[in-house]
N, C-alpha and C positions, 0 to 999 in steps of 0.2 A: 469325647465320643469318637473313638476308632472303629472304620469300616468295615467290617469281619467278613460279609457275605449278602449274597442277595440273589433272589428265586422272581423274576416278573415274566413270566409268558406270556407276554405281549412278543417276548425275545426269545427263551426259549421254553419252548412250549411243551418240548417230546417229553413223553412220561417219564422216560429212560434218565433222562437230567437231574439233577440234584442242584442246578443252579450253580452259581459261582464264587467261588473260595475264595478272596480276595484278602488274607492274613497267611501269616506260617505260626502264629502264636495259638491257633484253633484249630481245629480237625473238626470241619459243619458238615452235618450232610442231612440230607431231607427225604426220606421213608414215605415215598406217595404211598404205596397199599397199607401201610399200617399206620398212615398219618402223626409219624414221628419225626421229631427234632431233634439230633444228635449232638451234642458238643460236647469235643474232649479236649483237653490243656494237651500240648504238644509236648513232648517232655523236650527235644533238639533245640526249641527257642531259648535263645538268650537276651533277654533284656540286654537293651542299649548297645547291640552289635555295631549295628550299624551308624551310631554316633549317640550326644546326650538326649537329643529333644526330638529322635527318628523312630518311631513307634516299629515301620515296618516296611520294607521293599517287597516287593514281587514284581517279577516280569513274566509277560505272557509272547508266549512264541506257538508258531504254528504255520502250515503252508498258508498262500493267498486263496480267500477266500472260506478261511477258516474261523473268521471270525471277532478279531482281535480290534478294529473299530467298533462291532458290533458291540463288543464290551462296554466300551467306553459310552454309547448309546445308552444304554442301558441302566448302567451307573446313571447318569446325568437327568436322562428322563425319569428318574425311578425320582431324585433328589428332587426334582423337580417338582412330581406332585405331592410329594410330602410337603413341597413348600407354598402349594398353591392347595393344597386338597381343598371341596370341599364336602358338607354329609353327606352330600348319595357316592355312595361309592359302585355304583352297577357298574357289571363292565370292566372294573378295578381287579387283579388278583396278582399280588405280589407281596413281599417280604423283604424284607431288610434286617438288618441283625448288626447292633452295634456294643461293642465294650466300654463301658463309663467309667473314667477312674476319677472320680469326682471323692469318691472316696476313701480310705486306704486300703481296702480292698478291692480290686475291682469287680465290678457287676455286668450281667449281660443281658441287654435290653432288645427286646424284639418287639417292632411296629409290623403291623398286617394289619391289612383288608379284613372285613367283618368276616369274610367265607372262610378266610386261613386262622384265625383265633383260634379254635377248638382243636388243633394242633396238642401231641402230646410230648413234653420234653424231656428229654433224657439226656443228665448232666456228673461229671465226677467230681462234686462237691464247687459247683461254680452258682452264684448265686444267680437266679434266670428270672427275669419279669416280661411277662405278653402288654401289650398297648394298642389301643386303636393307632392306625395313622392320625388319626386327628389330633393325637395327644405327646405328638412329634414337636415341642417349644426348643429343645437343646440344638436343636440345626441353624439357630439364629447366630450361634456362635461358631459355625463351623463354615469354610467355605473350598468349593471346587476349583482347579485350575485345569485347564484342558488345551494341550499344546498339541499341534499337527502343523508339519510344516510344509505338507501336498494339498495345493487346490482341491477341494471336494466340492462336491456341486451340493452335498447336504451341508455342510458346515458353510457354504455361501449362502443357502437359502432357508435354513432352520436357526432363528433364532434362540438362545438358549438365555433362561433369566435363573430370578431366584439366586440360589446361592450359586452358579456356574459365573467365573469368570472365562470368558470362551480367547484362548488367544493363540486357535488356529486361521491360517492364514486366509481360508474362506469367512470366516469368520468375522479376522479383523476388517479384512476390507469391508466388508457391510455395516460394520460398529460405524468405523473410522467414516466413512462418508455420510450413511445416516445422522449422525453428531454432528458433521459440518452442515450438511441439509437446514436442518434444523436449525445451528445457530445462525448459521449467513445466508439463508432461503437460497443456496447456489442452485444455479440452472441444471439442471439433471446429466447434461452430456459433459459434467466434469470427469477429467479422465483419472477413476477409482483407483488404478492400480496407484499413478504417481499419489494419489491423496493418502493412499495405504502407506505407501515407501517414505512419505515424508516425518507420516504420524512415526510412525516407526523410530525413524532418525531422532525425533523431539524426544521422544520416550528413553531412546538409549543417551543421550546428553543430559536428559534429568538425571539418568541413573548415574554417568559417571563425573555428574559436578554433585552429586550431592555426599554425604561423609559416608567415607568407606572404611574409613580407620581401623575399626573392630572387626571386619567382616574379610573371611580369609576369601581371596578375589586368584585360583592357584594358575590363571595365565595373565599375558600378556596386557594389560588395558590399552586402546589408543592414546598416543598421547595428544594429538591435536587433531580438528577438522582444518580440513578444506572449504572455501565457499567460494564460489562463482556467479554469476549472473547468467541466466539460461536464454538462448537464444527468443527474442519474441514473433518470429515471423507467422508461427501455425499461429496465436494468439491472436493476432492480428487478422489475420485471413479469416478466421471462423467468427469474430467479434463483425469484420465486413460485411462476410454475406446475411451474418442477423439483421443488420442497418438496411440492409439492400430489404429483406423481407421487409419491414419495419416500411420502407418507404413507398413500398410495392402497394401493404395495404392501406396507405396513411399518406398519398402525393401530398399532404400541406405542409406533412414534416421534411421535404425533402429540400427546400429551403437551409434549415438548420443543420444538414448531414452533409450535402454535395455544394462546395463554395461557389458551383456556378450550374444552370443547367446543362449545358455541353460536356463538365469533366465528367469522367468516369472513376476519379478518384472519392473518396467520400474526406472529410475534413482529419479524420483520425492516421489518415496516410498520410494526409497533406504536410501535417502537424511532426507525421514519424523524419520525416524526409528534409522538414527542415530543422528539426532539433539535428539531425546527423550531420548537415549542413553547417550548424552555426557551432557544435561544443566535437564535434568528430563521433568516429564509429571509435565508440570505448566502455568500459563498465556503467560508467554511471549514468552515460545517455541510455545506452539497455537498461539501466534500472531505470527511470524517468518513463522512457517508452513504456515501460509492465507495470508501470506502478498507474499510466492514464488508461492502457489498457483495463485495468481492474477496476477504475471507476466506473469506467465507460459501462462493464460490465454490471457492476452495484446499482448503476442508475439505469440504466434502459435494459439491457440483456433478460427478459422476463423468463418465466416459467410458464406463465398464461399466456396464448397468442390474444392480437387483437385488443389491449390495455391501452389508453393513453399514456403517453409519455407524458410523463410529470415537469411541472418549469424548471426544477433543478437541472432536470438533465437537457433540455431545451438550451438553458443558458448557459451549459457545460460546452455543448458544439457549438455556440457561436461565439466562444471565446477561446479555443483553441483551434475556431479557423482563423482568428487572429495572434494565434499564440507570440508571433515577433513583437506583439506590444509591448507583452512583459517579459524581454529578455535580457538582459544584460550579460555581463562576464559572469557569472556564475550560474549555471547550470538546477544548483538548488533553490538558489534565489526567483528562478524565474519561476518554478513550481511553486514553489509558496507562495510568489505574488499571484501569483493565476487563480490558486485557491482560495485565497483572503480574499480576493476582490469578487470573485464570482458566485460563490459556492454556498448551500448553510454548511457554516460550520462544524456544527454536530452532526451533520451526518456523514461529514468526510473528516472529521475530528481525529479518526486513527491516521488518517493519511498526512494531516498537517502535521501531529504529533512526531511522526516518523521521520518527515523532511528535518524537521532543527534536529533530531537526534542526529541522522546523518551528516548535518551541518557542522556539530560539536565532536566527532569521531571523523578518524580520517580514515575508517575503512572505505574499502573499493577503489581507492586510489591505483590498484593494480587490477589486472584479468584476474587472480585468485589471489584471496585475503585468508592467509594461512593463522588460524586460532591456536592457541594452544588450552591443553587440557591439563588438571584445572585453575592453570594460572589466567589465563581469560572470562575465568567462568561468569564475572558480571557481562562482559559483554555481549557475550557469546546468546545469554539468558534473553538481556534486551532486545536483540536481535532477533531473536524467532520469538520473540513478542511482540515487536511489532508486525514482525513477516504474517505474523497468525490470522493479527486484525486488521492486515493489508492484501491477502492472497484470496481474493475472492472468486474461488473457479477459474485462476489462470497462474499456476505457480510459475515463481522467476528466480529463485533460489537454487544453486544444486549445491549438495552434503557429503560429504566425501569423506569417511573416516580412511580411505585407503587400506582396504581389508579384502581379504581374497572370500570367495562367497563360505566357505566354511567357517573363516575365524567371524564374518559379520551374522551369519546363521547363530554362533555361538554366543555373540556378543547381544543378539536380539534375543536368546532363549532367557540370557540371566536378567536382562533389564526388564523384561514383559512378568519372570516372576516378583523381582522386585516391586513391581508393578500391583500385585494382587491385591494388596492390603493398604489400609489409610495409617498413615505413621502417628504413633503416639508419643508420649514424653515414654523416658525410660527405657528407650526401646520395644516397649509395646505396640504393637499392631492391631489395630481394629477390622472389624465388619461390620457393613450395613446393613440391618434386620428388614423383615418386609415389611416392616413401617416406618423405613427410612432411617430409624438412629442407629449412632454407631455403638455397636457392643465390644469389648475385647474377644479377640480373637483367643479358640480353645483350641480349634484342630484344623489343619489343613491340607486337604488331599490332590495330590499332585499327580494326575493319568499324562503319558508321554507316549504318544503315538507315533511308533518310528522315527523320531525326531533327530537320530542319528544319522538320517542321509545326510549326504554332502559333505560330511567327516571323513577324515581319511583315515585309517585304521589305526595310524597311532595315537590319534587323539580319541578312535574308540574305547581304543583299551586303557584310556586316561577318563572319559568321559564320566562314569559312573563316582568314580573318585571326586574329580572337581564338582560334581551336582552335589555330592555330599559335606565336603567343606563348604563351600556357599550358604545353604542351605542350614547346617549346626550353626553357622554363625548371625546369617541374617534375620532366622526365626527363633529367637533364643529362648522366646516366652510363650512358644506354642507347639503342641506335639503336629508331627508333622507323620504324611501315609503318601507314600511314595507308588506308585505302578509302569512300568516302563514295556511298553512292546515294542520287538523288537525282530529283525531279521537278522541281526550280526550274534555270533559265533562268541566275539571278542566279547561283547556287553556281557554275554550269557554268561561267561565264566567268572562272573561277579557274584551272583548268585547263588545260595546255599540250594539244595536240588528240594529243600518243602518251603524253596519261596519263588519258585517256577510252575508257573501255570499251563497246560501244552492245550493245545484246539487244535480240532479239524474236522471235520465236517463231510460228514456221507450221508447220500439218500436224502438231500435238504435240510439233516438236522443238524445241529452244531453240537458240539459233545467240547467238555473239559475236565482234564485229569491231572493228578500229580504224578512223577514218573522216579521208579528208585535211583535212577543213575547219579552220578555224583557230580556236579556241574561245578563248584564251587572249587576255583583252583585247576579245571580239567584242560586236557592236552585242546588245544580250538579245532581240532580237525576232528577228534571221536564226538565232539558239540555238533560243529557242523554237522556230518552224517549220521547222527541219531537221535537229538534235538530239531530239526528243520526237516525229517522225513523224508532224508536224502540216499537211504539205505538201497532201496529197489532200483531209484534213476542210478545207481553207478560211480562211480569216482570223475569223472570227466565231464566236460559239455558234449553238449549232442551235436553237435558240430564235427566236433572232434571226432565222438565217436563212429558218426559216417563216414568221414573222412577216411577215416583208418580200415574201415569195413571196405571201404571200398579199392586203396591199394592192394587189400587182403584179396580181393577176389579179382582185379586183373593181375594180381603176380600169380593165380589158381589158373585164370582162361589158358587157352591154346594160343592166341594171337600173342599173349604177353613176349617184349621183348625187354631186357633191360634199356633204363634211360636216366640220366643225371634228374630228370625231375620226382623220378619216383624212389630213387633215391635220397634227394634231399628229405622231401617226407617224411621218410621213414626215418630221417636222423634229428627230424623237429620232435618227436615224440617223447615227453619227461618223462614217462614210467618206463624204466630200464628192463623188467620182463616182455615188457609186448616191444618195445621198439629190438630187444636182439631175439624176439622170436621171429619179428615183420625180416628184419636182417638176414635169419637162418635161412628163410622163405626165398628171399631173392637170390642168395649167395649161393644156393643149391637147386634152382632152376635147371632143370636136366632136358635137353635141347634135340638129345639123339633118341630119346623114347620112341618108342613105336606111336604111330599115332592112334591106335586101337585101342594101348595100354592108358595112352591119356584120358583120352573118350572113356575109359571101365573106370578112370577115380573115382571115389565117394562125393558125389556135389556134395555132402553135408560135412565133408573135412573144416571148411574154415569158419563153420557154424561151430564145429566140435572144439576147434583150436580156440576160439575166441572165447568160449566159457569156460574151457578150461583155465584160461588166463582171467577169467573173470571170479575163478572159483578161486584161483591161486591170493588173486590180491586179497579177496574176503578172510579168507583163512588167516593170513595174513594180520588184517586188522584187527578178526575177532582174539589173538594170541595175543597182538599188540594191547588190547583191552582188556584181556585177562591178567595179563605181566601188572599192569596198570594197578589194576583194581586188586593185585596179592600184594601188589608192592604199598597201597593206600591201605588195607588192612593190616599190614603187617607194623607200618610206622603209627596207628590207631593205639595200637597195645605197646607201644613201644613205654 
């Protein structure tokens, strides 16, 4: 089931719309006054351009605010309620239109809303079936991937289920903390970002221990992490002054927290102070200290105010206000005796687990325990398996693949796709249907929301390339629909020009068109200025262009005298017609004029000068465009 097109006014609504073309293999379009469905076979499409198992790319480009998330909205909520519909459909009015090649010929299948059925279709010999949404079962094998990599306040606050896997950054962090919520009941003021940034890191170490063999990977992988132990001081502090509430409304518990009534210390300081005292300020006591911090946390740190404290945790402070009982030379040993003797065991089972593991591995013996990738990989695994079942609202791990924020942006976009799907034997990839079993996966559609920030241009013009090796070889058993928006230039020229989508938006309505220009292989500069609706604003920033406007008009006033600084100016300027026309200006400054003669100038001369230079360069591009496009026809027929 590939995604051809989709009409939900809920998004756009103006009559003027035909909805949104989301294929180059179809030419849809939707006839509101005559209540027709147009679909014609594109003759330009070429099966498997794009690679074996790539159905179809399109990118959508357009100024801000033209609408290009809104897409993505759209999409996702439209899948949504096909995957949740149910019969009342009031209030519903949308369509979707997808190609089946289920069989050797492909077919095209449209689900609507009961109001849009009566629709009349008009096709060149394509075989067309109408459907209630309710009779939408083939989406169980299809699923969404939705990458943004800009905080949004809707993709923080709008959950998305069903078939969306959502793995924008507002997003993830809601997922990622939600899922720990819920398995380790953590206190609410854990700090989201780090729980986000960690999940992250887990995700991309699944990705690069696990077999990459077949799977063409076309940069750099890291080869080893970094790990350290994170300073425990805030951890502490904020665990305190919960103790301090704790005993504010509960004085009998203050016994079991403060080792005396006079200190002002509570027993978890006392305890920090003198483990640093007896093993020194080194890794392993910072791990020791976060690691009783986090019980401290699991046992008393509630969610509810106003709860009894339970005798675990009761007999937890009055044994690490004694904690010199069970110390010896060994730092680990003293922790596991502490634990053995005081504790249930099951319920701090992850933590004692953890100590003999550390016991029998002689990591942290250093400030940072450098792993290597994927020759460590057992280790490396057990280690943030235990850190998982041990990090409860107060991380003390930090992950360091040593990556600059574009290579680790990149390195998070391929893992989190890797990510989508449940792995099968054979290289098979599954999805989970809405009644939880897993089907084999048939199609998967991949929307890319500017995702190319923080890239530096020569990895944009590489960028489209490597999604596409990745991606032929990691989903080798499933047709895969690609959609990428974009603001760069470089990406666009990836693109055949009917699998560019352009938006923009007048009068609050949002409009989308195909455009004849040739994008596919084009010069990045005739992209930029006629692709991104940069024709009217000019060649330059506007910065610039003030600037310039305005040496123009004090070398024009009466007062101007020459000066080194309006000079240099005028020799910053990169377009060689305005900076030796600004030149000719100053160079010819005539000093002996009458001053009567000056006063009778045209004030409009340097309005007149400046679009003539503005005419000049146009001219200029539109000849450069034409050469272009004689010299691309001519090699056509060649």
């Amino acid at each position: 089931m590939n995604l051809l097109y989709l009409l939900n006014d809920n998004y756009y609504s103006n009559k003027e719309g035909n909805g949104i073309l989301l294929n180059s293999k179809y030419d849809i379009k939707f006839d509101r006054v005559n209540w027709k469905l147009s679909i014609k076979r594109n003759s330009d499409y070429i099966d498997g351009f794009w690679g074996k198992n790539i159905f179809d790319a399109m990118a959508v480009v357009g100024e801000n605010g033209s609408g290009k998330t809104k897409v993505a909205y759209c999409i996702m909520n439209t899948l949504e309620q096909l995957w949740t519909i149910h019969p009342n459909e009031d209030g519903l009015y949308f369509m979707i239109v997808f190609e089946d090649k289920t069989y050797n010929e492909p077919c095209i299948k449209i689900f609507a809303t009961s109001n849009l059925l009566s629709i009349f279709i008009v096709s060149d010999a394509i075989e067309c079936n109408k459907y209630s949404i309710s009779e939408c079962r083939e989406l169980t094998k299809l699923k969404m991937g939705y990458f943004n990599n800009v905080l949004s306040l809707s993709d923080y606050i709008e959950e998305k289920y069903g078939i969306i896997y959502d793995a924008s950054l507002g997003g993830s962090i809601t997922r990622y903390f939600k899922d720990d919520s819920i398995k380790y009941h953590i206190n609410v003021k854990k700090d989201k970002i780090i729980n986000y940034y960690e999940d992250e890191i887990f995700k991309m170490i699944d990705f690069l221990n696990s077999d990459l063999s077949n799977v063409q990977i076309p940069f750099v992988l890291p080869k080893y992490i970094e790990i350290s132990i994170k300073d425990y001081t805030q951890s502490l502090k904020y665990i305190s002054e919960e103790l301090n509430k704790i005993c504010k409304n509960n004085k009998a518990l203050s016994p079991y927290i403060f080792s005396s009534e006079k200190s002002n210390k509570n027993v978890l300081e006392t305890s920090c102070e003198y483990i640093l005292h007896k093993f020194g300020n080194n890794p392993r006591s910072n791990l020791v200290i976060n690691m009783i911090l986090n019980i401290c946390g699991k046992l008393c740190i509630l969610q509810s105010p106003g709860i009894a404290l339970e005798s675990d945790a009761l007999i937890f402070f009055k044994r690490i206000g004694t904690i010199s009982n069970y110390a010896n030379n060994n730092i680990f040993d003293m922790m596991n005796n502490l634990l053995q003797d005081t504790l249930n065991r099951n319920k701090l089972k992850s933590f004692i687990i953890f100590i003999k593991w550390l016991q029998e591995t002689s990591i942290f013996k250093q400030n940072k325990s450098i792993l290597r990738l994927p020759e460590d990989k057992i280790i490396v695994e057990e280690l943030l398996t235990h850190y998982k079942a041990t990090n409860f609202g107060y991380p003390y791990l930090s992950l360091n693949f040593g990556l600059s924020t574009g290579e680790f942006n990149l390195l998070k976009l391929f893992s989190n796709i890797s990510g989508l799907l449940q792995e099968g034997r054979n290289e098979e990839r599954y999805v989970l249907n809405n009644l939880g079993h897993e089907e084999k996966c048939e199609n998967l559609f991949l929307y890319f929301d500017e995702v190319d920030l923080s890239i530096h241009p020569r990895w944009q013009q590489r960028y489209m390339d490597w999604l596409l090796q990745f991606i032929t070889t990691y989903f080798k058993n499933c047709t895969v629909q690609i959609i990428i928006a974009t603001h760069s230039p470089i990406m666009l020229s990836d693109f055949p020009s009917n699998n560019v989508l352009y938006l923009w938006e007048n009068g609050g309505k949002n409009y989308a068109e195909k455009r004849a220009i040739r994008t596919f292989g084009n010069n990045i500069h005739t992209l930029f200025m006629d692709s991104f609706f940069l024709n009217e604003a000019g060649t330059m920033g506007s910065f610039a262009e003030r600037k310039i406007n305005e040496i123009a008009g004090d070398i024009k006033s009466l007062e101007f005298r020459k000066n080194e600084n309006t000079f240099k100016i005028i020799n910053m300027v990169g377009d060689d017609i305005i900076r030796n026309k600004l030149l000719q200006m100053y160079d010819s400054k005539n000093y002996f004029k009458k001053e009567s003669d000056q006063i009778n100038e045209n004030d409009d001369a340097i309005d007149t000068m400046m679009k003539l230079i503005k005419d000049q360069i146009n001219n200029l591009q539109k000849t450069l465009y034409e050469l272009e496009k004689m010299k691309n026809d001519k090699n056509k027929f060649k």
